[in-house]
C-alpha positions as CSV (number, residue, x, y, z in Angstrom):
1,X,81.2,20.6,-156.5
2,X,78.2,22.6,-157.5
3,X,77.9,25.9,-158.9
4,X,77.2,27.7,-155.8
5,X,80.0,25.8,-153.7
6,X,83.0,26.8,-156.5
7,X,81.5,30.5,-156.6
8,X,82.4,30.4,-153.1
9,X,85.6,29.0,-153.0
10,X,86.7,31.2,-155.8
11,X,85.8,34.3,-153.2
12,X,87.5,33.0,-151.0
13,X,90.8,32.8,-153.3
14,X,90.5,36.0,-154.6
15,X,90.1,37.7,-150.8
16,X,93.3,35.5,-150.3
17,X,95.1,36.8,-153.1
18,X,93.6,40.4,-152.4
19,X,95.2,40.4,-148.6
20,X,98.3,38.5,-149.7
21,X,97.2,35.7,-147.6
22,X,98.3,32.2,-147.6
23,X,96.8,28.8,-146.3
24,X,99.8,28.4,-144.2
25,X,99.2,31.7,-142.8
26,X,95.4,31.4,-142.5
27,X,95.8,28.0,-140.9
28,X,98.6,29.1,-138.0
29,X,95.9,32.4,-137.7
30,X,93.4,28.9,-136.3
31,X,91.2,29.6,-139.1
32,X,90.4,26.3,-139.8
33,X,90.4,25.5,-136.0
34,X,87.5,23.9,-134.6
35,X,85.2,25.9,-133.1
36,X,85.2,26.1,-129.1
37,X,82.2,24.0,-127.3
38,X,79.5,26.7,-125.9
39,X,79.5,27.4,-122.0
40,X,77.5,24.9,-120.2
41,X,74.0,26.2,-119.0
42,X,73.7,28.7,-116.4
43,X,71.7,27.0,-113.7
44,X,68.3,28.4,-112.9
45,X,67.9,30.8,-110.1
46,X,66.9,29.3,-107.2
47,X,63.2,30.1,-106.3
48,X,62.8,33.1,-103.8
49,X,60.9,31.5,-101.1
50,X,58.8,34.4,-98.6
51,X,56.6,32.1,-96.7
52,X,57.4,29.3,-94.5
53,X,54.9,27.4,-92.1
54,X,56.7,24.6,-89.3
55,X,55.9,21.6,-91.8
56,X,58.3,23.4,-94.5
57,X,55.6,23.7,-96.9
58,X,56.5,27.6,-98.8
59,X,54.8,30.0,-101.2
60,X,57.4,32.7,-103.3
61,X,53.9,34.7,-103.5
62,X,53.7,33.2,-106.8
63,X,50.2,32.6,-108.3
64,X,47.5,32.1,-105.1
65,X,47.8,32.0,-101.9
66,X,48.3,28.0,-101.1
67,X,45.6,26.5,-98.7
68,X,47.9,25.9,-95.9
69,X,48.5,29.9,-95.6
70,X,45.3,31.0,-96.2
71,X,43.5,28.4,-93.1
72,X,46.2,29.9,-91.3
73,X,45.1,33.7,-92.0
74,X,41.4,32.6,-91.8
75,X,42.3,31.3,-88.2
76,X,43.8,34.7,-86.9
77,X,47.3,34.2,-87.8
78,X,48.9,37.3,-89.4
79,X,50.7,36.5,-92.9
80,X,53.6,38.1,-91.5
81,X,54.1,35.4,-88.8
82,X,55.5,33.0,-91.6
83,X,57.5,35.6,-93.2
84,X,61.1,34.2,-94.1
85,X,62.8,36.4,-96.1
């Protein structure tokens, strides 16, 4: 044992003897128990999608308008025309 880890333990002892605390009791508290595994992941939320044209291509309204929507515009089609929601 090194210095640092017997300093350490020897805290440990005195807290022990300070609360009148045994191993038997520490050990039915579960403090030596394993710890629990973490909660899986939460998945990611699943992108928003607005626009929608008949070939299923989308845009959330994310970054630039995508080609398909803008020929569309361009052509006379309002944007609201693909609006999904």
């Amino acid at each position: 044992m090194t210095v640092k880890t017997e300093r350490a333990a020897a805290i440990r002892w005195i807290q022990m003897a300070d609360c009148d605390l045994t191993m038997d009791e520490l050990r039915a508290a579960g403090c030596f128990d394993p710890p629990p595994p973490p909660p899986p992941p939460l998945p990611a939320p699943a992108p928003v999608v607005c626009y929608r044209n008949a070939a299923g291509q989308s845009w959330d309204r994310q970054g630039e308008m995508p080609d398909w929507l803008r020929r569309a515009v361009n052509a006379g089609q309002s944007v609201e025309f693909f609006w999904v929601g």
